[in-house]
N, C-alpha and C positions, 0 to 999 in steps of 0.2 A: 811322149810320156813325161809331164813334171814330178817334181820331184816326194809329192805326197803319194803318185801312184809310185813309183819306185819306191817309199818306203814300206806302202802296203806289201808289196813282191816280198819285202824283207823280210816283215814282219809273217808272214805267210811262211817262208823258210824257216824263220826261226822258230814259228807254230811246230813244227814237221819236225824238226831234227832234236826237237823236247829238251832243249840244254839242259845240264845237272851243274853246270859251273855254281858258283858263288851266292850269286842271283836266288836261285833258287832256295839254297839254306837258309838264305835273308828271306824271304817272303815267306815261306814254311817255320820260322822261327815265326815270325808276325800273327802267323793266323793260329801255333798252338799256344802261345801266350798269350792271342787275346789281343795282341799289339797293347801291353799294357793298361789294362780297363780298369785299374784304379786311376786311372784320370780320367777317364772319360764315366763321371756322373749321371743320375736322375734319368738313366734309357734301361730300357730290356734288354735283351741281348738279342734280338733279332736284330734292335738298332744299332747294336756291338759292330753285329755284322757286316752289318751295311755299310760299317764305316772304312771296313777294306773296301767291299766288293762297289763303293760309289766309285771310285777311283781306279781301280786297278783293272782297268780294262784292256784289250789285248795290246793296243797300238803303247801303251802306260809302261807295263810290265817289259813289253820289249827296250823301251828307249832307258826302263830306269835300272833292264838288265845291265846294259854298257854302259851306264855309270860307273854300276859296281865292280862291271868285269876287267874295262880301260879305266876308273877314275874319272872325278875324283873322290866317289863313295867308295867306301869299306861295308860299312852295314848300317842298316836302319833297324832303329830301337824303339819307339813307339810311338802314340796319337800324343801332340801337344793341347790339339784341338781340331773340331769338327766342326767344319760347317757348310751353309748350302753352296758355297760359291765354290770352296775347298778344304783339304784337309792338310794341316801342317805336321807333319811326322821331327820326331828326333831323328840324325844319324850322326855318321861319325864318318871324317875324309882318312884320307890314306896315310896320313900322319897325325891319326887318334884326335882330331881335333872335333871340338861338338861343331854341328851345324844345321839348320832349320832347310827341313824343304818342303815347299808348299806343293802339293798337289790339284791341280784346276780340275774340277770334274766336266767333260766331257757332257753338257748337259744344254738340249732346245733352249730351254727355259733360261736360264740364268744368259744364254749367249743372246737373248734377245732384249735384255735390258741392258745388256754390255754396250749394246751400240749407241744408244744414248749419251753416253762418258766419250764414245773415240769417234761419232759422226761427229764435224765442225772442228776437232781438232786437228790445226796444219801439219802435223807430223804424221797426220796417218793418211795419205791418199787416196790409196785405195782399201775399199772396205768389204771383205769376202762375205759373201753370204751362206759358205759351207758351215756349221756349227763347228766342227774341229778346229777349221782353220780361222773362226772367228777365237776359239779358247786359247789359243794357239797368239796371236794375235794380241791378246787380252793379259796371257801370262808376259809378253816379252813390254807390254806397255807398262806393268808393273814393273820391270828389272829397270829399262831405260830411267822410269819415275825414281825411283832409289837412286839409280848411279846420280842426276841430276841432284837430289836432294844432299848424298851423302858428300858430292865432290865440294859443295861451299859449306860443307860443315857440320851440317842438321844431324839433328839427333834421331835417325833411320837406322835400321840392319843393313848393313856392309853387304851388297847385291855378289855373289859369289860367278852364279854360273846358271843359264837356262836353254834350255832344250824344250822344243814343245811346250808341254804344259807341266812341266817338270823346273820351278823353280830351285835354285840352291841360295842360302842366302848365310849370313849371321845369325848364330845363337845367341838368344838373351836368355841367361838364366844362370842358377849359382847349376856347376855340375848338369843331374840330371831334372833336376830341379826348373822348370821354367818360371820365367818372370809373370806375375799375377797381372792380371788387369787393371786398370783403374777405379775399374767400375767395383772392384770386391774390396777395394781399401777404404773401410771405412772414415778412419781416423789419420790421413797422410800427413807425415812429417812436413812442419813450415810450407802449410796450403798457399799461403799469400805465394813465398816464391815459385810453388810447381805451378800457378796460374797464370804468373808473367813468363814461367819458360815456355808452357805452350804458346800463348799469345804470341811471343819472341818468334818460335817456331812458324804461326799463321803469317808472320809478318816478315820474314825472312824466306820462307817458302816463295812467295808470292813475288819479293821484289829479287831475291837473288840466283833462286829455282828457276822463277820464272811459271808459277806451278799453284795451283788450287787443291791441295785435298777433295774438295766432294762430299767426304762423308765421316770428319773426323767429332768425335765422341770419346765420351769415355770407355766406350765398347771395342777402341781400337787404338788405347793409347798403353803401352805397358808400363809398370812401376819396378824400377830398377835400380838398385843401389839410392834411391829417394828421387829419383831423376825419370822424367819421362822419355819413353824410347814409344814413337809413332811407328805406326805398323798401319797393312793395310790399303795400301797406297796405291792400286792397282784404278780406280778410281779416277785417280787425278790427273786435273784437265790443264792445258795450257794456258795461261793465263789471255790468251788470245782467243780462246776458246768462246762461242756465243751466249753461254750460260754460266760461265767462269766469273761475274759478279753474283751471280745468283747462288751459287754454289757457297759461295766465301763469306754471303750473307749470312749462309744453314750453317757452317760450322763456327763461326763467329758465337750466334745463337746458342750452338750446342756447349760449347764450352760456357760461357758464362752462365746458361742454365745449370749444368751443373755444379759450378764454383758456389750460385749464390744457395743450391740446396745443403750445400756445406757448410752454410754460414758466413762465407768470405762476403765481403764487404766490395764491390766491384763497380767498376765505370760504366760510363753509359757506351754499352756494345757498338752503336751506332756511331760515337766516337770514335771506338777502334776502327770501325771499318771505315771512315772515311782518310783515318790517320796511316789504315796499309797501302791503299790504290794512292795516298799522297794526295790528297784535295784538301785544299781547308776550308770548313766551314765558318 
């Protein structure tokens, strides 16, 4: 028996003996508030809904019980944001501190484009073809991608603690307040510099990470204290990786299409990217 079917057994017990601990008050606070649906915009409330019941599926709720019950959660307070891949919730550790934790859904679809990003990279061997154990898989390559990014420096969320598909990470945001996206800031303070912090970023990723984003955008860049905080990162391939120029092409790309819809005045991208891999033209 490995150790997925031993946690089924568990999860099976813990179905049966219906815990009332802790857990429970937090997840029962979640679903009569709504898990706070003033942020979460422009859906119905069937889609409200969904945005528990994507995630909280039985194997979810068991592992994010004993967060709550051993730490190092206290409680969780609402949706930061929703999406197909997962859902980021507010909570709070066991010394009142805010903290982000992403939730991977459990989902065919999304684990079969996951493999794309982690087939050819050297760090992952072996490549399960279970869906769980591919999310599974998917969430812990996002943590390792962080720690590498955050230990030389980068401007990433501080990787906390992961379990399954149950990330713990760094809050960005004033209080309860989360940090806005890039993409909703119209008018960003001193564009010219948050241009060359990300490029900084693409180029310091690459040569001291060791590491490709993949998919980085203004859809995945947050705006914090005037300073960009990358998020998202679960993505990102080793720069050893067979598609790891290709990749670094698109975000190269994405970033200066958006600077120049801004107005900024910007190099020739194809410069940048010959000036991060170190070649001169």
């Amino acid at each position: 028996m490995d150790d997925f079917d031993k946690e089924s057994e568990e999860i099976d017990d813990f179905i049966e003996e219906k815990s009332e601990k802790k857990f429970d008050n937090s997840i029962d606070q979640l679903e009569k508030k709504g898990i706070d649906y003033n942020r979460i915009r422009n859906i119905d409330q069937s889609k409200k809904r969904a945005v528990i019941e994507s995630v909280f599926d039985e194997r979810t709720v068991f592992n994010l019980n004993k967060l709550l019950i051993n730490g190092p959660l206290d409680r969780v307070e609402g949706v930061i944001s929703a999406g197909k891949e997962a859902n980021v919730y507010l909570a709070y550790d066991t010394e009142g501190n805010e903290v982000a934790i992403k939730i991977y859904k459990i989902d065919s679809n999304t684990s079969r484009w996951m493999r794309n990003y982690i087939i050819g990279d050297p760090r992952f061997k072996k490549i399960p073809h279970n869906v769980s154990k591919t999310i599974f898989l998917w969430a812990s390559k996002e943590f390792k991608n962080l720690k590498r990014a955050y230990k030389v420096g980068l401007s990433v969320p501080k990787p906390i603690y992961i379990r399954n598909n149950i990330l713990i990470m760094e809050y960005i945001g004033f209080e309860s307040i989360p940090a806005p996206l890039l993409k909703d800031i119209k008018t960003p303070k001193e564009p010219l510099n948050l241009f060359s912090e990300i490029l900084n970023f693409i180029k310091q990723l690459y040569n001291k990470a060791k590491l490709v984003h993949g998919d980085l955008s203004e859809f995945n860049i947050l705006y914090h204290n005037q300073q960009p905080v990358i998020i998202d990162i679960s993505q990102a391939v080793s720069t050893q990786h067979p598609k790891a120029e290709v990749y670094l092409a698109r975000d190269i790309k994405n970033i200066f299409n958006f600077f120049d819809k801004l107005g900024i005045q910007t190099s020739n991208p194809e410069d940048f990217y010959y000036d991060v891999i170190n070649i001169d033209v």
